[in-house]
Each structure stands twice: as structure tokens, then as C-alpha cells.
N, C-alpha and C positions, 0 to 999 in steps of 0.2 A: 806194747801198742795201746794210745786211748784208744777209747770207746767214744766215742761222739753221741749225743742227743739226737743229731738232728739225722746222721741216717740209723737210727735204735728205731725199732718197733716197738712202745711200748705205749700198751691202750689197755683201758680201765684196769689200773694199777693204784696205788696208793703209792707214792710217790715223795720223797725226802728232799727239799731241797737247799744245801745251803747255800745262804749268799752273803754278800759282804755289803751290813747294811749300817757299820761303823761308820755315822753321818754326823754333822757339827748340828747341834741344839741350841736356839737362841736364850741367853740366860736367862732373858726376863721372862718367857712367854713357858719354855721347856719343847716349845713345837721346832720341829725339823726345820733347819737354817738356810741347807742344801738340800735339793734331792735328788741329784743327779749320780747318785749312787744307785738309788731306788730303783729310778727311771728307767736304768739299765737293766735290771732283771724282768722287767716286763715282757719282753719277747718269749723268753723262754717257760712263765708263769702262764702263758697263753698258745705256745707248742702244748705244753703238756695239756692246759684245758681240753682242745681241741680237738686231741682224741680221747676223751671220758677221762681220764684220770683225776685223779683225788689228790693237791700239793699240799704238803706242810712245808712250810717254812721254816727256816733256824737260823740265826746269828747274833752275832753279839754287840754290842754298842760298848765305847772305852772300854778302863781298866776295873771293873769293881771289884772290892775281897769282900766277898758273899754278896747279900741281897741289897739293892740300892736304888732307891725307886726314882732319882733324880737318871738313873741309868738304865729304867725299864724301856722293852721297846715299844711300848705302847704306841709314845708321841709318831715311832716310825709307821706300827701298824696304822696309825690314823690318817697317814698320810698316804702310805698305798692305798688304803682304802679307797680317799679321794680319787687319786691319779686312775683307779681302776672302773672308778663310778658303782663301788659297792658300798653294801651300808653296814659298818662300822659294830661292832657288837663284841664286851669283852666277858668271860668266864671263866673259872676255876673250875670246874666240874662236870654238869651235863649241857651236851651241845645242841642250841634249838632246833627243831623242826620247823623247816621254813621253807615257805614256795618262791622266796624269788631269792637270789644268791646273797650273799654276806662272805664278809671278813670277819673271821673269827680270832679275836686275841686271845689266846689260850695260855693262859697262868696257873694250870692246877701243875702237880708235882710229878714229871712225866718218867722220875724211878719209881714212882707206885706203880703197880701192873694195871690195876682196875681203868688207868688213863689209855691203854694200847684199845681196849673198848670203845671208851667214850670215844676218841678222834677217830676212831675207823667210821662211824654210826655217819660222817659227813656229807654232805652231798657232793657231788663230782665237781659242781659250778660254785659251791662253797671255794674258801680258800681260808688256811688256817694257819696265823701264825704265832710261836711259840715261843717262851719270855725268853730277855737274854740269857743265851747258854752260859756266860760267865759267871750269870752267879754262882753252878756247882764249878765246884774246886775239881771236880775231875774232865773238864773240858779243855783248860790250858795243860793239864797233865798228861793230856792224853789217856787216859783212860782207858781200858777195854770194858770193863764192865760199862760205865757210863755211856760209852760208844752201842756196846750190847743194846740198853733201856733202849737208846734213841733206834737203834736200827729196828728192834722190836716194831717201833711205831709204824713201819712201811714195809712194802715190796720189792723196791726201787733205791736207791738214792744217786741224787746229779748233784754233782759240785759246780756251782757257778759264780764262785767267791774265790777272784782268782787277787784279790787284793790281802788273803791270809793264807793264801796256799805256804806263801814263807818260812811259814811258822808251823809246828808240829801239833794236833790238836785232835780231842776226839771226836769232833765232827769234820775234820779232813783227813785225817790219815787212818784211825784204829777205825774206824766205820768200816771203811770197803773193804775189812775183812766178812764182812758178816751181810754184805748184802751186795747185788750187782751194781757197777759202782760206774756213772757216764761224765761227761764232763758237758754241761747245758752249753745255748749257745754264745753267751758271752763269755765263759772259761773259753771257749775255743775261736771268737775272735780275738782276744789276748793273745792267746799263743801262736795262732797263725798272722799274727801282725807284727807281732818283734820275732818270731822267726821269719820275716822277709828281713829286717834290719841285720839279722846275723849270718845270716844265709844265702840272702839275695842283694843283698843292698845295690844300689844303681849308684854310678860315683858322676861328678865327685858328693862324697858323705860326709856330710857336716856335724860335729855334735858340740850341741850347745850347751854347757853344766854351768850352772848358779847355784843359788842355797849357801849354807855356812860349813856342813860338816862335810868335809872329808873322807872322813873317815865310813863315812856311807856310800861315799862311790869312787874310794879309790878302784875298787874291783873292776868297777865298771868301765874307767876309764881305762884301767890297763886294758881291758878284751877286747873295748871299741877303739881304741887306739893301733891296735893291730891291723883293724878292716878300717876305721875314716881317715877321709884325708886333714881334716881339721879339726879341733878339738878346740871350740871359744868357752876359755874360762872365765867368768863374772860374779859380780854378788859377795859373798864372806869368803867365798872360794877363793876369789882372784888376791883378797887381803893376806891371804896363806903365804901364795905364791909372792906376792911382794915383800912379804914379810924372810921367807927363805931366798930372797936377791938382798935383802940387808937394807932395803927402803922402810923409811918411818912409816907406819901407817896408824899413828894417833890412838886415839879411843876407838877404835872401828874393834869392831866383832870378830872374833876369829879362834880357831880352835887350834893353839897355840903348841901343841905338846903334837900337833901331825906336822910340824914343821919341814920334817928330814923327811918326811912323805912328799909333800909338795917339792922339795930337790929334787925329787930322787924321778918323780915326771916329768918333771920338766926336761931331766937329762938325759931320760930314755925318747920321751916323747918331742926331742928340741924341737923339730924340723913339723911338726903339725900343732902344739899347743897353743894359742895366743894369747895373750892375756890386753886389757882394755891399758891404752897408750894416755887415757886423758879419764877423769874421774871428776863427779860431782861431790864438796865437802862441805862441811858445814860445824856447825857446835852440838855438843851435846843436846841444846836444846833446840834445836831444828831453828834457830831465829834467821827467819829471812834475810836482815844484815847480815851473815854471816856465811852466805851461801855462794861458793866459787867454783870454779872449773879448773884445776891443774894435772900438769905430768902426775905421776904414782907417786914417782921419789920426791915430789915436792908436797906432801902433806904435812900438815905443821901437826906439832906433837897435842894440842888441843882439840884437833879437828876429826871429825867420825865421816867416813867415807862413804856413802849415799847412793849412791847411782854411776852409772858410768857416764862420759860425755859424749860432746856431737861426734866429734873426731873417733871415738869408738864406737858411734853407733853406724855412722857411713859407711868405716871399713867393715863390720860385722855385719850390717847391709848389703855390701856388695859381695862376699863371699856367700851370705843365705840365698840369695840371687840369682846365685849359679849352678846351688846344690842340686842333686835329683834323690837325695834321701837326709832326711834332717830327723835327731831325736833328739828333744830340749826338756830338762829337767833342772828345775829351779829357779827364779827371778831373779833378775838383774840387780837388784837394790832395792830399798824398799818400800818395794813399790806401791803398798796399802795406805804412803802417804805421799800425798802434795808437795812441791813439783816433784818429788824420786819416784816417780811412776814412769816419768819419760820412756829412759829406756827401754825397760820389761813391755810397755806399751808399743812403742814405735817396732822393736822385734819382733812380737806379737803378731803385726799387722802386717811387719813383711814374710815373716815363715805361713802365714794364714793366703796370700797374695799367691805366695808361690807354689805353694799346696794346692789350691785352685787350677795352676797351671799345668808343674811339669813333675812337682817334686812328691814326693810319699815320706809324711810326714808325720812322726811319733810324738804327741807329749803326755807328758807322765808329772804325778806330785799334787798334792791339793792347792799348792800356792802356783803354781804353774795352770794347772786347770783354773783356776781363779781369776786369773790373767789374761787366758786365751777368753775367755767369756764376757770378760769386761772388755776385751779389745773387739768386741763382735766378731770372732774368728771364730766358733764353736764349732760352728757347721761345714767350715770349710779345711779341717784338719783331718788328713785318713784314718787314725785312732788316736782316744782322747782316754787312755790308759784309767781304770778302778782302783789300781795298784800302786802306789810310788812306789812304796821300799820293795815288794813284791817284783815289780817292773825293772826297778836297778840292780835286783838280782840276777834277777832271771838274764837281763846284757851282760850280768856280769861273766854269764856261762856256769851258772849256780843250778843242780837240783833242787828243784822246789817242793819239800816232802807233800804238798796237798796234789800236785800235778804226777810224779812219781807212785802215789797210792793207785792213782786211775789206772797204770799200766799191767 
């Protein structure tokens, strides 16, 4: 059984919190691109103020092997700072005495012991957060020891990083052996929002998958295939699927070796999969001369497949239309350029319309989030998922080792 944050009693506690603050950095500036990763943990950095307690912070930004200062969290701390309306202050060592609150970026080396001192020494309205955990080698390992140092630092720990519970790690799994272990309250809108899609779903259930790889949500669509009644496939997905019916599809993108995967759904799945009846193409080099609308099977062997067309965005219109539970993962085509934005746009703004109305509606994925935001639909979607790979797991009907540690 978790443990919930929000009915836990815990006051003036020193407090462990990780989150999932793996955010895009613009390359020229190094400052945070996105912050609606951030943005999210706020609720819960301010449950715990609330009643006295003391948070540190933990998570990791990319891939780095060891120390990488193009991959410290700094730019992140500087950025919650802002959002928080604190002022901003970094150290390695001893932590100031100060009368009005601060964000403390804390880079000293926190398997020395002499550090479990210094960040205790904090103020409660203080808030401190601690370099990317990636640099030590023992936090993708999972570690116990390394798990040990960090747990040492608190009283408490909440997992609210429910975008790498996925993954095995010592600041998700080997920790809650060694400290009481909650799930803050954005871990637990995550999970009590796609368990209504698994559990509760209201039909008819629509699920809409785009993106390129396959092989990242065959899982998914097998599980959601069982419970929806439609399953609209698009984007380098659907190039799969045309590609295992024996239609040309050119230069287009596609991860060619899931082939017999894409069969093998479509033949379990006939009677609910769709796939898009009319397609936007174009040349290699996007040249406006060059840009048409045809059937699938009629793609010339030059042509790269872009977007989907009118005729597939009407039908896939009126089907989202009717939905009373929708979870879309992926864009349509690609849609970060001029005109292949259409479709991912115009869906966008009808799953956003009907979310509004009647439907309870999940999206998940950074290029999908990306979408719903530029379509101005942000506000009007029932959860806007932290997690992609996490999230197409977890449908997949996957044990997530960071969600399984909290029981």
C-alpha cells in the first residue's frame, strides 16, 4: 500500500525530496527552456513548507559520465528560485545565516559525512537543492551505500519524480529502505489519473499513439487495446503499419526491423486500430513545390511522409468527438515544422474542446506536451503527464520499481 504525502503527518522534519527535473536547456543561453517540469513540484515544495519542515531537493538533469557542468542543476535551481520568489545563493560548504528565505544550491560532496551537518544547520523556509545525482556513478547503479549518504541527509523522504520511477535508481528504489518512504502529491496525481484510464475508463475510449518508435509502446497498445474501443495510429507509427500492408512509403522515418510487430497488431487489434487514409508528402527537403496529399499506397519512392491529411484529420475528429476518455502520446507528423503542424494541431484543439466538455483526457511525452501548449489547450486537458516513457509504462500494466519501492 503507498503512503500518500498529503494524508502523512509530517511536521518539522527534514525532508528528502526527489523530483523529476530532467528539463530541455537552451544551447546558447544554458538557462532552462521548459519549466513545466518545475512548475509541477511546487505544490508539494510548499505542502511540506507549510507545516515547518526543512526540503532538500534531488534530481538529475540528462545522461552525464561523471561531473559536467554543461549538466549541473544550477540553471534548474535558478529557475525555481525565480518561480518561487526566492533569492538564489550557490555553495559547496557552509550554509548562510539569513533572515529572509533563499534557495540554496548546494554542490559540496554530500558522501562526505561533515555535509549531513552543514544542510541540517537550514532554515525551515530555506529550500535546498543538490547537484545532479548523475554525477556519482552509484545513483544509476542503484547503490545502497550511495542511497545510505543521501538518506543520512533527512528524516523523511517523498518521491515526486514519477517521470523516472521507470528506472531503478538510488534515489528511487535503494533509499526507502533506510528512511520512511511517501509518494508527494504530483507522484500521486500520476497514478490516480492513469489508474482511472485502466481501471475506470468511460467508453467509448479512444487512444491516440504517434511518435516513431514502436517498440516503446508496443506494450502499451497491447493493454489499451484490450480496454479502448479505438486505437488511431499516426506519425512514424502509422509509416510501420503501411509499411507491414506492403505500401511504398519513400524516405519517411521508420523503425523498420518492428515490422512483424506492426502485423502482428494490426491482426490482433483489426477491428479497433486505424490508421490515417490520406497523408501529407513532400521531398526530402520540405520544398513547398513538392508538397501533396495522397492515399498511403500512393507515396512515391522519393517522397517523406509529413503529416496526415484533411480526410484523416475529419475522420479522427469525429471519432475524438464522441470519446468520453482519450490518452494521446505522440504527434502526428512533424509538427515543429510549417504547414506538418496541421494535424497534431487541429487534434490538439479537438481532444482540448472535448476535454472541456464530456471527456477525461490523458496526454503524455514531451513532443505531445509541446503541442497541447502551443495549441492553447494546456489548461483544458485532465492530466498533462511528467512522464512519457514512465507513463507508456505504467498503461502498459508495467511495475514501476520507483512506485513499488513506496509500498
Amino acid at each position: 500500500m503507498i503512503k500518500y504525502l498529503r494524508t502523512a503527518k509530517i511536521k518539522n522534519k527534514t525532508v528528502l525530496l526527489r523530483v523529476d527535473v530532467n528539463v530541455p536547456l537552451d544551447k546558447k543561453t544554458g538557462k532552462v527552456a521548459d519549466s513545466f517540469r518545475i512548475e509541477q513540484i511546487i505544490p508539494t515544495i510548499r505542502h511540506l513548507q507549510k507545516d515547518g519542515n526543512k526540503v532538500i531537493l534531488c534530481g538529475h538533469l540528462g545522461r552525464p559520465k561523471g561531473e559536467d557542468e554543461s549538466l549541473s542543476l544550477k540553471s534548474v535551481a535558478e529557475k525555481l528560485a525565480d518561480l518561487l520568489g526566492l533569492k538564489f545563493i550557490h555553495t559547496d560548504h557552509k550554509i548562510p545565516d539569513y533572515n529572509i528565505p533563499h534557495l540554496i544550491f548546494y554542490t559540496g560532496n554530500i558522501k562526505e559525512d561533515k555535509h549531513q551537518k552543514q544542510l541540517g544547520s537550514i532554515h525551515p523556509k530555506d529550500l535546498v537543492v543538490l547537484e545532479n545525482l548523475r554525477f556519482n556513478r552509484g545513483e544509476e547503479e542503484n547503490d545502497p551505500m550511495f542511497a545510505k549518504k543521501l538518506a543520512s541527509l533527512a528524516d523523511v523522504y517523498v518521491n515526486d519524480a514519477f517521470g523516472v520511477d521507470h528506472r531503478e535508481a538510488a534515489s528511487v528504489s535503494a533509499i526507502t529502505k533506510y528512511l520512511p518512504a511517501y509518494a508527494g502529491l504530483l507522484l500521486e496525481k500520476e497514478i490516480k489519473s492513469l489508474d482511472i484510464v485502466l481501471h475506470k475508463a468511460a467508453h467509448p475510449f479512444v487512444v491516440l499513439m504517434g511518435g516513431i518508435k514502436i517498440s516503446d509502446k508496443v506494450k502499451t497498445i497491447e493493454n489499451l487495446g484490450k480496454k479502448a474501443d479505438k486505437i488511431l495510429i499516426t506519425g512514424g507509427l502509422a509509416n510501420l503499419f503501411f509499411l507491414s500492408k506492403g505500401y511504398e512509403i519513400g524516405l519517411s522515418k521508420v523503425e523498420k526491423e518492428a515490422e512483424k510487430t506492426a502485423w502482428a497488431l494490426q491482426k490482433n487489434f483489426k477491428d479497433k486500430i486505424m490508421l490515417p487514409q490520406d497523408v501529407v508528402v513532400a521531398d526530402e527537403k520540405m520544398d513547398k513545390d513538392t508538397i501533396r496529399v495522397v492515399p498511403p499506397h500512393l507515396v512515391g519512392k522519393r517522397e517523406v511522409i509529413y503529416d496526415i491529411g484533411t480526410k484523416t484529420m475529419l475522420e479522427f475528429a469525429g471519432i475524438l468527438k464522441n470519446a468520453k476518455t482519450i490518452v494521446w502520446n505522440g504527434p502526428l507528423g512533424l509538427f515543429e515544422v510549417k504547414p506538418f503542424h496541421n494535424g497534431t494541431m487541429a487534434l490538439a484543439r479537438i481532444i482540448g474542446g472535448v476535454a472541456m466538455r464530456k471527456a477525461f483526457a490523458v496526454v503524455g511525452g514531451g513532443e505531445t506536451v509541446d503541442a497541447v501548449r502551443e495549441a492553447g489547450q494546456f489548461n483544458h486537458i485532465d492530466h498533462i503527464s511528467t512522464g512519457g516513457g514512465a507513463m507508456l509504462e505504467y498503461l502498459a500494466g508495467k511495475k514501476l520499481p520507483g512506485i513499488e519501492a513506496l509500498k
